[in-house]
N, C-alpha and C positions, 0 to 999 in steps of 0.2 A: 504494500500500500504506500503509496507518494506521501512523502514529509507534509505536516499540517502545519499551519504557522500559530505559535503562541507570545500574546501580547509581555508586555516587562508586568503586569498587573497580575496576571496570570499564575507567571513564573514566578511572583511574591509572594503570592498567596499558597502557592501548593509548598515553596520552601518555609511558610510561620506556620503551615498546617502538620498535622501529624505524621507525615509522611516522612521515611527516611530513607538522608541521600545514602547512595549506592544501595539500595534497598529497592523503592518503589522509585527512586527516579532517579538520575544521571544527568549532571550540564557537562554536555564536553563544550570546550573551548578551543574551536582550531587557528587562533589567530596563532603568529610565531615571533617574533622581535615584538610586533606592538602590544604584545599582555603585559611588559612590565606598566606598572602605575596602575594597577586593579583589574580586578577580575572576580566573578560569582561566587562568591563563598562557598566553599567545597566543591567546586568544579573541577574537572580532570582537562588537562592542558593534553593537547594530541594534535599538533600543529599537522599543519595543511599540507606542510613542503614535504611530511612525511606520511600523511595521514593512508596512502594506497595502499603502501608495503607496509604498513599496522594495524589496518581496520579487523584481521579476521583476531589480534590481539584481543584489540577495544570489544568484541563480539565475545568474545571468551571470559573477559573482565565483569561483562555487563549482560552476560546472554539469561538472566533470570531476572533484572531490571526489568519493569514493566514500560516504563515512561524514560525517554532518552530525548533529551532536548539540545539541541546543537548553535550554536552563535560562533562569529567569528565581531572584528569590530563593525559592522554596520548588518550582515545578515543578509547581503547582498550577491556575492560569487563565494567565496571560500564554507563559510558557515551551510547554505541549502547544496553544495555541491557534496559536501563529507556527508551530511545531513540522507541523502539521496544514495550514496555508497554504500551507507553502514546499513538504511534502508531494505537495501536491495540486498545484502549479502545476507542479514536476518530472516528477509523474506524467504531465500532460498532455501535456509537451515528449514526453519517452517515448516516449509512443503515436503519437507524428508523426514518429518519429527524429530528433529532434533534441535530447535528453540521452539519456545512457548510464544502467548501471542502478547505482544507487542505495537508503542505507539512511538512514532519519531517525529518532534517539533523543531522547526528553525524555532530561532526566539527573534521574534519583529525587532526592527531595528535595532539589532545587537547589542554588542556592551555600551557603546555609546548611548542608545537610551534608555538602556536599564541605570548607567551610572546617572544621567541626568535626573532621574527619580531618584535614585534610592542611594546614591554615593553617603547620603550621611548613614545610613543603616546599617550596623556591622553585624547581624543576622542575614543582611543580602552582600553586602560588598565586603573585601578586605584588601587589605594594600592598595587603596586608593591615594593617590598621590596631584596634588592641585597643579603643581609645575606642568604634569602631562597631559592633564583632564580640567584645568581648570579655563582653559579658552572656550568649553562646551558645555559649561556648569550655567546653569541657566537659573 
């Protein structure tokens, strides 16, 4: 099934909910140089520039995760393209029984606007830093 898109709202609300990470859900982050200066509190970093040759990793990491949500910084090319890979390679276990079922979100407008919400939140952000993020702080 094709990656669904989940709002920054969304994504706040299932992380103050009961739900836990690596458990009931997973943000990977495939940005690569631009995650220093924050990133989704308890997020799994799995950059882009490698994300091919590791996805059936991330699949094995994450393959009883119910909920896998994906951002890179805007959720524009890198973020729904890993998003769509990992997708796809789940799907396939799937159909052979061998993963369970499964939901994969980009997160709408990436880190950039999940920080513009919720950078002061240290339940959703950590290592937020103003020098890097602070021309976008609204």
């Amino acid at each position: 099934m094709a990656p669904q898109y989940m709002t920054a709202d969304e994504l706040a609300a299932l992380m103050k909910s009961d739900k836990v990470p690596m458990k009931d859900y997973c943000v990977v982050d495939v940005r690569d140089d631009d995650r220093i200066g924050g990133h989704v509190k308890g997020s799994h970093n799995s950059p882009s520039s490698e994300f091919l040759a590791k996805v059936d990793e991330l699949v094995r990491q994450t393959k009883d995760v119910q909920t896998v949500i994906f951002h890179c910084a805007l959720s524009q090319v890198r973020g729904p393209k890993a998003a769509r890979i990992y997708s796809e390679t789940r799907d396939l276990l799937q159909i052979d029984g061998q993963d369970s079922a499964h939901q994969v979100f980009i997160l709408r407008g990436g880190f950039q606007d999940f920080q513009t919400k919720f950078r002061h939140d240290p339940d959703l952000v950590e290592h937020w830093d103003e020098e890097i993020w602070g021309q976008w702080a609204i």
